[in-house]
C-alpha positions in Angstrom: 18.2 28.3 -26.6 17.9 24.8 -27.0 19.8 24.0 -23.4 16.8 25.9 -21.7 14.6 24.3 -23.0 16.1 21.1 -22.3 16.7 21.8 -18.6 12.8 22.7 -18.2 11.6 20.1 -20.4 13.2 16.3 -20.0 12.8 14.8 -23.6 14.0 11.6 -24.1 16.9 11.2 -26.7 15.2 10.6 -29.8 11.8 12.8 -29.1 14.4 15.5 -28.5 16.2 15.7 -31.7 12.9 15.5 -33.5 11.6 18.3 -31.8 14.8 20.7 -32.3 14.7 20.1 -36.1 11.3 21.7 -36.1 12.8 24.6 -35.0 13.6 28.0 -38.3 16.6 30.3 -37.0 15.3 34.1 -37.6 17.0 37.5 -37.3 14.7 40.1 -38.0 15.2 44.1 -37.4 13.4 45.9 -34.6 10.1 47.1 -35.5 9.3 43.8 -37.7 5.3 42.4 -37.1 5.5 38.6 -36.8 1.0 38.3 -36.3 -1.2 40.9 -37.0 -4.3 41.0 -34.9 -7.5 39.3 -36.6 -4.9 36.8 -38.3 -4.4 33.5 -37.6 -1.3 32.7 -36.2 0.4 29.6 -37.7 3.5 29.9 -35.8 5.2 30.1 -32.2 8.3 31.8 -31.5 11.4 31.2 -28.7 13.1 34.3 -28.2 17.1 33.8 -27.9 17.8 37.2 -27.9 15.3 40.4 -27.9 12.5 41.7 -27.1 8.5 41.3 -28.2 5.8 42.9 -27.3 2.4 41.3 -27.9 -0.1 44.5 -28.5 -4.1 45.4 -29.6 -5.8 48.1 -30.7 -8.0 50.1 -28.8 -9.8 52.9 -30.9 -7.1 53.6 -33.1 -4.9 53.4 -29.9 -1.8 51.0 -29.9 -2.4 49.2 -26.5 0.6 47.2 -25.0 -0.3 44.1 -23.0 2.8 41.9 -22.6 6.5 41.8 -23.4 8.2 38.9 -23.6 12.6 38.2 -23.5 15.1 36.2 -23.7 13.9 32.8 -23.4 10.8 32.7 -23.8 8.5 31.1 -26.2 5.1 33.3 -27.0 2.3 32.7 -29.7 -1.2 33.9 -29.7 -2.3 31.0 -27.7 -6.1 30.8 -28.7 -5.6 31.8 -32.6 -2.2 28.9 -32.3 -4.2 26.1 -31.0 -7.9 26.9 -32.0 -7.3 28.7 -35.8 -8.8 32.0 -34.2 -8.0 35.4 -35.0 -5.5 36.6 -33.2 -6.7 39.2 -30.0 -3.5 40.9 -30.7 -0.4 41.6 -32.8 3.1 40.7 -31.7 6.0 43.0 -32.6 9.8 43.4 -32.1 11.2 45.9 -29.8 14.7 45.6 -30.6 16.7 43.2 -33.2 16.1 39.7 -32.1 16.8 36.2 -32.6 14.3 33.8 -32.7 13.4 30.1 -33.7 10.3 29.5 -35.2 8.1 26.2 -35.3 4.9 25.7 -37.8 1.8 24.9 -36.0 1.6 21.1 -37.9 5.3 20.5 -36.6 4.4 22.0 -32.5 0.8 20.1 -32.7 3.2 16.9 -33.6 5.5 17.2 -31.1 2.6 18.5 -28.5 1.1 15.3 -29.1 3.9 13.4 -27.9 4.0 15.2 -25.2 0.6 14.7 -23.8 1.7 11.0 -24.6 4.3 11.2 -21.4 2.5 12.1 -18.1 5.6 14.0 -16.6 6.3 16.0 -20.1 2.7 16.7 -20.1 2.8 18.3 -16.3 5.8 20.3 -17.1 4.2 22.0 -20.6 0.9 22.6 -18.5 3.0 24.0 -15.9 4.5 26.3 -18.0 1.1 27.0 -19.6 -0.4 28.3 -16.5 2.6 30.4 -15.3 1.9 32.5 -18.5 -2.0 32.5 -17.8 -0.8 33.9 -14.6 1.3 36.8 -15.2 -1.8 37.7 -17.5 -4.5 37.5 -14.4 -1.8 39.2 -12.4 -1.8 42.1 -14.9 -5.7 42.3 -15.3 -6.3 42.1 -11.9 -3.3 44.7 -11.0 -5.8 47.1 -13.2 -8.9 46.5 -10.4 -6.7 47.4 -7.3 -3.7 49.2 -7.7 -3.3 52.3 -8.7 -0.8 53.2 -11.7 2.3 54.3 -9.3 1.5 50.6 -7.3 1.8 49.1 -11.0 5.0 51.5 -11.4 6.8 50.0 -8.2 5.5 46.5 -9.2 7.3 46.3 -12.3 10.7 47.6 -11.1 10.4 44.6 -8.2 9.3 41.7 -10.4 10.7 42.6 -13.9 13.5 45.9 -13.6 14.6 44.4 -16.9 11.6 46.1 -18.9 12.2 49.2 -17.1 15.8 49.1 -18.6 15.1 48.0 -21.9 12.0 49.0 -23.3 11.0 52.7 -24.5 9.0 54.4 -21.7 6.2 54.9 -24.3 5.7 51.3 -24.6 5.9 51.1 -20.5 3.0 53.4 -20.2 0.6 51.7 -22.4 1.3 48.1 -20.2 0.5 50.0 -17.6 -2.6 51.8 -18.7 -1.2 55.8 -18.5 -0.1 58.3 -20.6 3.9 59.2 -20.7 3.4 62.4 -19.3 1.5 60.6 -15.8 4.7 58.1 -16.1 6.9 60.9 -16.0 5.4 62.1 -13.1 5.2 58.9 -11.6 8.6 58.6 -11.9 9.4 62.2 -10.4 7.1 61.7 -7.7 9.4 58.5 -6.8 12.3 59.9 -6.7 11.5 63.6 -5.1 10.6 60.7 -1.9 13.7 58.8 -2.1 15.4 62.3 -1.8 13.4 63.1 1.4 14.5 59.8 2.6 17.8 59.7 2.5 
């Protein structure tokens, strides 16, 4: 975990160390809520191994709206940094290992950070390459239709469609099952008639 982070992030020595002993080693079972929506998170996560999904509810309907893998850190961003409630709840998928830090320790070592002008640039960087997988998601709602979202995600991210349940699939991408299923059959009745 700690050598990714290094490799995107160039700490100097010392403001290195500091920052890896902020970091709590968890192992926690599949199906284990780490923020409840309406709470206020007080904690970001680094996934070393496993598999979160961040979720809200819709109605009484469990909505997915991102996963997240193998290194990756994730946090609700507005409730981490602002004390808000949280727009959604993050849960496992599978067991996973995962290193916590407080939000006193991260606003610490975030304000060392913003200290360094190159450290800063690489964290915003990072910052806005999550904002936008999230724009590219909303606005994949406007003007594809769910089969276009379907072929998207086995492009750009054929690890979810190997690792996640197919019930959690259809909720990211705004369908029932049953349409995925069809989705899915429809796909591979025209790779038949192509070959």
């Amino acid at each position: 975990m700690f050598e990714h982070i290094q490799n995107r992030f160039l700490f100097p020595k010392g403001k290195w160390r500091k920052f890896l002993s902020c970091f709590e080693r968890m192992e926690v079972p599949a199906k284990t809520l780490l923020l409840k929506e309406n709470e206020v998170s007080d904690s970001a996560y680094y996934i070393e191994k496993g598999v979160v999904r961040a979720w809200y509810n819709n109605d009484g309907k469990d909505v997915t709206f991102q996963f997240f893998m193998e290194n990756t850190m994730f946090s609700s961003l507005e409730s981490f940094r602002k004390g808000l409630p949280s727009m959604v709840s993050f849960e496992t998928i599978e067991p996973c290992t995962l290193w916590k830090i407080r939000k006193a320790d991260a606003d610490a070592v975030l304000a060392e950070v913003y200290e360094d002008p190159e450290l800063r640039t690489q964290f915003m960087d990072s910052l806005f390459e999550r904002i936008f997988d999230y724009m590219k998601h909303f606005f994949s709602f406007i003007k594809d239709t769910p089969k276009q979202r379907y072929l998207s995600l086995t492009r750009e991210r054929p690890e979810i469609i190997k690792r996640i349940p197919q019930h959690y699939i259809a909720s990211y991408l705004g369908i029932t099952t049953v349409h995925l299923s069809r989705i899915k059959s429809a796909i591979l009745k025209e790779d038949v008639l192509k070959k």
